[in-house]
C-alpha positions in Angstrom: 54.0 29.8 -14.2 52.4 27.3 -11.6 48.6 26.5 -12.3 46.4 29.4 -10.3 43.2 29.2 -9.7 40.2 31.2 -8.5 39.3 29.6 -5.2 35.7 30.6 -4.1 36.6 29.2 0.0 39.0 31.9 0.1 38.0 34.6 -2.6 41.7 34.8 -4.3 43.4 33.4 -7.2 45.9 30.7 -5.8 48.9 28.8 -6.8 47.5 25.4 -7.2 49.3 22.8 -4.4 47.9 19.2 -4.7 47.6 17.2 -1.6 49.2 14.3 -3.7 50.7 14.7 -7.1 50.6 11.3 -8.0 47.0 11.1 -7.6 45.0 14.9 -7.9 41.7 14.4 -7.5 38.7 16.4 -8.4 35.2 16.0 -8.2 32.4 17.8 -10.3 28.9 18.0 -9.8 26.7 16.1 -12.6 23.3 15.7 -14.1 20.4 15.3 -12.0 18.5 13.1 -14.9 14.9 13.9 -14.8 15.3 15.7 -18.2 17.3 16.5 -20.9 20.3 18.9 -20.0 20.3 22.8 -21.0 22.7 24.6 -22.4 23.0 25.9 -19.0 23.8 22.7 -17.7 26.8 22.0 -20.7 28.7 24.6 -19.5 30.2 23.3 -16.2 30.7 20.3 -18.0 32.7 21.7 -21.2 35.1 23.8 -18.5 35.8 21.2 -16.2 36.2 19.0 -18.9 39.5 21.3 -19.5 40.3 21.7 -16.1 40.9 17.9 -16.6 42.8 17.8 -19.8 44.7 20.4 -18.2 45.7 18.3 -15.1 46.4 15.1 -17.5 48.8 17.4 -19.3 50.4 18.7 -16.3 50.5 15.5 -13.8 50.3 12.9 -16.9 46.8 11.0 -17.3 47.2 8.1 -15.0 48.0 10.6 -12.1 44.4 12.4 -11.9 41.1 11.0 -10.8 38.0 13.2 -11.6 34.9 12.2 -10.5 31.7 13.4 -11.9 28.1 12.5 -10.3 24.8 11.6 -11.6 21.8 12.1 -9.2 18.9 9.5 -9.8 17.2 9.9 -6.8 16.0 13.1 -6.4 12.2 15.0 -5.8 12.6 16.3 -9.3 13.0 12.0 -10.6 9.7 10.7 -9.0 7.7 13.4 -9.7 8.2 13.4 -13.5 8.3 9.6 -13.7 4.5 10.2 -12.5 3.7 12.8 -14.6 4.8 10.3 -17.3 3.5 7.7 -16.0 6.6 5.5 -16.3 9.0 3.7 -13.9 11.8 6.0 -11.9 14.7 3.6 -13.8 13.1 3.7 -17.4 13.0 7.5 -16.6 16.6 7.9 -15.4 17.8 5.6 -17.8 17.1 7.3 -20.4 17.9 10.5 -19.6 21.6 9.7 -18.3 21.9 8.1 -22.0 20.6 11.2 -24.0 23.1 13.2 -21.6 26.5 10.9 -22.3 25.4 11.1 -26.5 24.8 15.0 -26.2 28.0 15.4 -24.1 30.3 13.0 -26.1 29.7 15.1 -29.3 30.4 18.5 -27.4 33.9 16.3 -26.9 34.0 15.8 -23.5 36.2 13.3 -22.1 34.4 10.7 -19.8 35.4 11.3 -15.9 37.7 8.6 -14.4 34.6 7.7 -12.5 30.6 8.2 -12.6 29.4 7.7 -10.1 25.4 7.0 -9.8 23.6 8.1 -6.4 21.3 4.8 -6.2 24.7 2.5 -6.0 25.7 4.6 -2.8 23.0 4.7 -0.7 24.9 2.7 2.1 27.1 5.6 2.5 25.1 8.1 2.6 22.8 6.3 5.8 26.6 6.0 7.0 27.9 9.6 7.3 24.1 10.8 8.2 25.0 7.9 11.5 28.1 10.0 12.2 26.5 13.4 12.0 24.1 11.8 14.6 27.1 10.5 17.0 28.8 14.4 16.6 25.4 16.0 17.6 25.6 17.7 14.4 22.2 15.9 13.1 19.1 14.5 15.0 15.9 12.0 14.1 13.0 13.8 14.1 9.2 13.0 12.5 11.1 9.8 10.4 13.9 12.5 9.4 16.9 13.2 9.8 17.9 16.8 10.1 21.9 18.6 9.7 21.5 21.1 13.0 22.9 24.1 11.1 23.8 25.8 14.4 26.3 22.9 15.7 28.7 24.3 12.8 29.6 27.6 13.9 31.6 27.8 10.5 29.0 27.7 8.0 27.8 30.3 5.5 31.6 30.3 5.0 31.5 29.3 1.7 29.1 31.5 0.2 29.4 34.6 2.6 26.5 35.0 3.0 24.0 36.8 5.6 21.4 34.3 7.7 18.8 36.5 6.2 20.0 35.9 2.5 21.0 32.2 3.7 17.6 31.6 4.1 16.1 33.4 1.4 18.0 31.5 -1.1 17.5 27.9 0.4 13.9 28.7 0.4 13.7 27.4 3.9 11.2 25.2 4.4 8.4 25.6 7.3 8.5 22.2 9.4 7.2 21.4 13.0 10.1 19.1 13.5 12.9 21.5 12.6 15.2 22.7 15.9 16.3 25.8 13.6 14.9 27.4 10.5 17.9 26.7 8.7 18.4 23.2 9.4 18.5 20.7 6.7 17.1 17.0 5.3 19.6 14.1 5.4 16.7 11.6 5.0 13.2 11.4 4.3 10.4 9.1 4.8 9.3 7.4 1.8 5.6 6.4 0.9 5.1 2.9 -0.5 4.7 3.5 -3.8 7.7 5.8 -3.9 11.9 4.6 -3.6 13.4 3.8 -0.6 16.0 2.7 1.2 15.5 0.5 5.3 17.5 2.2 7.7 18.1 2.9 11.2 15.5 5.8 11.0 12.9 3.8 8.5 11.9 3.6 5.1 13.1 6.4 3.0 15.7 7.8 1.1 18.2 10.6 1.5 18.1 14.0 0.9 20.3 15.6 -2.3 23.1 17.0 -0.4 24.5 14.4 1.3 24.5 12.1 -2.1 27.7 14.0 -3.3 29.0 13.7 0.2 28.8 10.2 0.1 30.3 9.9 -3.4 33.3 11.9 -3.3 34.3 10.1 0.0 34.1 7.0 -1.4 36.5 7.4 -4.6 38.0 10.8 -3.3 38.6 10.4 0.2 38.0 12.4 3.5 39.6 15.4 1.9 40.8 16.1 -1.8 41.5 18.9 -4.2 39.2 20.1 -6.1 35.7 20.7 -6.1 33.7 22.4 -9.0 30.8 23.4 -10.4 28.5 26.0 -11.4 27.9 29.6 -9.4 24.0 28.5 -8.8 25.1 25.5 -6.5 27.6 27.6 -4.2 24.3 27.8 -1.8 22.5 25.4 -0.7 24.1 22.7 -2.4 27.9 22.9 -1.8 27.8 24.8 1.4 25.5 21.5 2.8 28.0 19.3 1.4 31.1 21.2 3.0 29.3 21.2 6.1 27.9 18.0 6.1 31.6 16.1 5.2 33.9 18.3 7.5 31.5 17.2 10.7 30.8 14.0 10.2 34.6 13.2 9.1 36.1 15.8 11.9 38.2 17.1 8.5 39.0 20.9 8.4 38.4 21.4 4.8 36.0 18.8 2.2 38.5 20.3 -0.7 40.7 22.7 -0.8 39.6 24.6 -4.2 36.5 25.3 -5.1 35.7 26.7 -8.4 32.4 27.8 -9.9 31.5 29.0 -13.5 29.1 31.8 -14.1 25.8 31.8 -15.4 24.5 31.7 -18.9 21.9 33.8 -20.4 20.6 33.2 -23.7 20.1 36.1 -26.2 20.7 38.7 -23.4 17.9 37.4 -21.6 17.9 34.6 -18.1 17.1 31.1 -20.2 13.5 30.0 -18.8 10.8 28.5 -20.2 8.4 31.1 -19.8 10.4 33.4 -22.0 10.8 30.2 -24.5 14.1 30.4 -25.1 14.5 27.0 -23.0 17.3 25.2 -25.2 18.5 21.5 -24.5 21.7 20.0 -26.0 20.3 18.3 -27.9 18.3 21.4 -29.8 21.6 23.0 -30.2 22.8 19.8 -31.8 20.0 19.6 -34.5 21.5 23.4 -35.5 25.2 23.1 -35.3 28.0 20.6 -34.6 29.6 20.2 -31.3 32.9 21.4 -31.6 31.3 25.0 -32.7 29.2 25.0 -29.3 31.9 23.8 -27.4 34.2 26.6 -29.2 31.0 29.2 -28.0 31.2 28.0 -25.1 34.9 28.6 -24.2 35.1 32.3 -25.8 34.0 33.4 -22.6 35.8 33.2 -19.0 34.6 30.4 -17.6 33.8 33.0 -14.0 32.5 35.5 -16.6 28.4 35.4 -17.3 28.0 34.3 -21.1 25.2 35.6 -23.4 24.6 32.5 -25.3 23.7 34.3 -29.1 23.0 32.4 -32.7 25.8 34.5 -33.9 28.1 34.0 -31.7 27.5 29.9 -32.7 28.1 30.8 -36.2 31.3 32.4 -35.5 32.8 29.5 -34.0 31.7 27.7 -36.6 33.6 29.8 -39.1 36.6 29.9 -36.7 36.6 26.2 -36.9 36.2 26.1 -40.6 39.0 28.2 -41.1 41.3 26.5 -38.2 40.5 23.2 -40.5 42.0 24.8 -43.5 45.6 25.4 -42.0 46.1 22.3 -39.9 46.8 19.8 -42.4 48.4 17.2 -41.3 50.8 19.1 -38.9 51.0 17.9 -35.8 52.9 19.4 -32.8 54.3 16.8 -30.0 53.4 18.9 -27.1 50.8 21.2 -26.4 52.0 24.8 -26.8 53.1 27.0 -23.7 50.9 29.3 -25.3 48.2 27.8 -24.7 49.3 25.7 -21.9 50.3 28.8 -19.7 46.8 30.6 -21.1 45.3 28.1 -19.0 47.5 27.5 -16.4 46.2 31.0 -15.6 42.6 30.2 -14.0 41.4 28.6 -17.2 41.6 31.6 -19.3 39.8 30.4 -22.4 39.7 33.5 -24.2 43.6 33.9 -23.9 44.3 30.6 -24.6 42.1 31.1 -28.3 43.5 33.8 -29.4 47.3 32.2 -29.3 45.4 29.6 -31.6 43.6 32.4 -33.8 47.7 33.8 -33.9 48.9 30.1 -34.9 46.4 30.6 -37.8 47.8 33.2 -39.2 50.9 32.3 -39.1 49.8 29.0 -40.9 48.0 31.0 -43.6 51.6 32.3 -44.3 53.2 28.3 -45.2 54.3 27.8 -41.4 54.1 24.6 -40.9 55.2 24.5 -36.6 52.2 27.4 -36.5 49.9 25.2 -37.7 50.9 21.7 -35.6 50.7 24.3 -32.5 47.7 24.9 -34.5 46.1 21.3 -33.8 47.7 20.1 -30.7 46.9 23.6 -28.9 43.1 22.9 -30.4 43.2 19.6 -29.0 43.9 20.6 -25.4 40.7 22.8 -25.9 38.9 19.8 -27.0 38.4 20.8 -30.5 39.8 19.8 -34.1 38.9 16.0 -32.5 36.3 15.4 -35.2 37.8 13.7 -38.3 37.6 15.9 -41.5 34.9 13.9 -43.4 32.7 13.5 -40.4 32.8 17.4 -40.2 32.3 18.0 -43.8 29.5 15.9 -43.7 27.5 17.4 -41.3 24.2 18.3 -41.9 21.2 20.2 -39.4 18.7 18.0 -38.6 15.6 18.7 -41.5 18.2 20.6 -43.2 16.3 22.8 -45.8 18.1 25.2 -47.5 17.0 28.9 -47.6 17.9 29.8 -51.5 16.8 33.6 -51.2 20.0 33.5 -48.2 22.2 31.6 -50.9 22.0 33.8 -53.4 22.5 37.0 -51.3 25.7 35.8 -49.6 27.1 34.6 -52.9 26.0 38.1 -54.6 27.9 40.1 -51.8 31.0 37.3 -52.1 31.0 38.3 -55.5 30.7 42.2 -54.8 33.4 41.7 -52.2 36.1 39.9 -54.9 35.8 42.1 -57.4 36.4 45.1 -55.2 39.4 42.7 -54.4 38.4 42.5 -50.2 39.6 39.0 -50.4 39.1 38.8 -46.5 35.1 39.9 -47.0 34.9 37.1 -49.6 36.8 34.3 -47.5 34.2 35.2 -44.6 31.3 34.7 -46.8 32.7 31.5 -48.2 33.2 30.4 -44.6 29.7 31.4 -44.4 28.4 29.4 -47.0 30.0 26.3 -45.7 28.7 26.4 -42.1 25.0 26.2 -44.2 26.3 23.2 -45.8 26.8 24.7 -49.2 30.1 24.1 -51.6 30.7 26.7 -54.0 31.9 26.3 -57.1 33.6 29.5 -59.1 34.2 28.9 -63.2 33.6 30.6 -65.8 30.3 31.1 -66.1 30.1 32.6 -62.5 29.8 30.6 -59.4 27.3 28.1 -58.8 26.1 25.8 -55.6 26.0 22.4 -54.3 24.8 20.3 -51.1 28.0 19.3 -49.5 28.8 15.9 -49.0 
């Protein structure tokens, strides 16, 4: 089966088609590093991060380019390096660093390029020149506008109603506007914020046409695929579509666009209100990577997930028990199993269970199960962490709740005399996603710290 995928432009699954197979390229939407990054904001980066294994397995790994921004310029910067009362770069700095630390141990692959917005400021002023020249964009107070009207094609992307358009771009109220709708290229900036001299003054541009800029510079006028997640469909990508088919005359920016849905946490929408805000790096100090990234991917990427405690600890005891059958098998190839799972719009959840299968069949002595085992795990990302590293993790203040201990190991023990060997493996999995060894003699069983 060809690779298909769920292209929001057009609302159908499609046969993928690259405009060049020796070079598929793909851009994704990163961090806009004013804080640390939400769970929210891990999951377009987890599932794109196998889009792109995917692609290096299908077109080999010199033959795809995926590019994946990081916005440090932005409202969002200078207003909470004033609030902190430090400089914009010690700001941004810091926070792109905390992001590539959290994301390296979720086991995400670093993009072929990164992109930062500050280093292509000279092509942003450059398209926002030829939107001018098209009458597509106009000066106007010391900004420059995108003249949504000149575009008789957009809202194409989100489908969606002027009304709703301008509901959700939270249009703002300006004497200087030529249409409601219409929106910032470039801004004047005061003197004690950024900025950038160009033809229209002191300023610096607006967010939208940063990716513009950045996925014509390493991407090119148009390429293949453009992802991220469901919230940015409108304004964001529907600006940028706009903003890169006028000002290069192109038909199309990309021509798949792919979104993942949103994440709630608990049941509930994550906000900080409800305080159930969670960075990476909380989820970090409670469980390793690989089980968050396993969380992560149990869902259809399309799909809304409901982000739950237990749902961590069941990847974690997936994992554990994965661990226990893999050995040192190793398959040569990826399996079709999993390949073709994926090949079929990322599907995640398919693509797990041929692993959970592999297991099995592991648990039973064979040994091909159990290198499908690990090289289908590895496409997923996961089984990446050497054995001793894993074994050795440990929660951040890790105090151990004894009252808890004792319970699960009086209910392992209930379980293996009433001979449910599967109850008491569960529990022992348990046990070692706390951090605590077992040890069964004579005397009873008895527990240790592991590591």
């Amino acid at each position: 089966m060809a690779l298909r995928l769920w292209n929001t432009l057009t609302r159908r699954k499609e046969a993928f088609e690259p405009i060049d197979s020796a070079n598929v390229r793909m851009y994704a939407c990163g961090p806009t590093v004013y804080d640390l990054a939400h769970i929210g904001n891990a999951r377009p980066v987890i599932v794109f991060d196998v889009l792109f294994r995917l692609l290096r397995v299908l077109y080999g790994a010199d033959h795809v380019t995926y590019v994946r921004n990081i916005t440090d310029i932005e409202d969002k910067i200078i207003t909470r390096a004033k609030e902190r009362g430090i400089s914009i770069r010690d700001l941004t700095e810091k926070t792109a660093a905390q992001f590539h630390a959290d994301i390296a141990e979720l086991g995400v692959l670093e993009p072929t390029v990164e992109p930062r917005a500050t280093d292509n400021v000279a092509g942003m002023i450059d398209l926002i020149g030829r939107l001018i020249e098209r009458d597509h964009a106009y000066a106007a107070d010391g900004h420059v506008l995108f003249h949504v009207p000149s575009m008789p094609e957009y809202g194409a992307l989100g489908r969606r109603s002027l009304e709703d358009m301008q509901a959700g771009a939270r249009v703002e109220v300006a004497p200087y506007k030529r249409d409601a709708m219409d929106f910032v290229l470039w801004k004047p900036s005061n003197s004690d914020e950024p900025g950038w001299d160009s033809p229209w003054g002191y300023g610096r541009p607006g967010w939208h046409i940063e990716c513009s800029a950045m996925s014509l510079r390493y991407l090119g006028e148009t390429f293949d695929i453009h992802a991220g997640g469901i919230d940015l469909v409108f304004p964001h990508h529907e600006n940028e579509l706009a903003q890169s088919c006028c000002a290069l005359d192109v038909p199309r920016m990309a021509n798949y666009w792919l979104h993942n849905g949103f994440l709630q946490v608990e049941g509930q929408k994550m906000s900080k209100s409800l305080g159930n805000f969670t960075t990476i790096n909380d989820l970090l100090a409670e469980a390793p990577g690989e089980a968050l990234r396993l969380t992560m991917l149990t869902t259809h990427y399309r799909q809304p997930i409901n982000w739950t405690a237990e749902g961590v600890r069941e990847a974690r005891r997936a994992l554990e028990s994965w661990r226990q059958h893999v050995g040192d098998h190793m398959a040569s190839e990826a399996p079709a199993e999993v390949v073709e799972a994926l090949k079929d719009d990322l599907n995640t959840p398919r693509a797990i269970a041929a692993l959970h299968e592999f297991r099995r069949e592991a648990a039973r002595g064979d040994n091909e199960a159990a290198g499908k085992l690990k090289a289908g795990a590895g496409l997923l990302g996961l089984l990446q962490v050497p054995q001793a590293d894993w074994d050795a993790w440990r929660p951040r203040d890790h105090a151990v709740d004894e009252s808890q201990v004792a319970s699960l190991i009086e209910a392992r023990n209930a379980a293996r005399a009433a001979k449910d060997w599967g109850e008491a493996d569960r529990i022992r999995d348990e046990l070692t996603a706390l951090g605590i060894v077992l040890k069964d003699g004579p005397e009873g069983t008895t527990w240790d710290l592991a590591g």
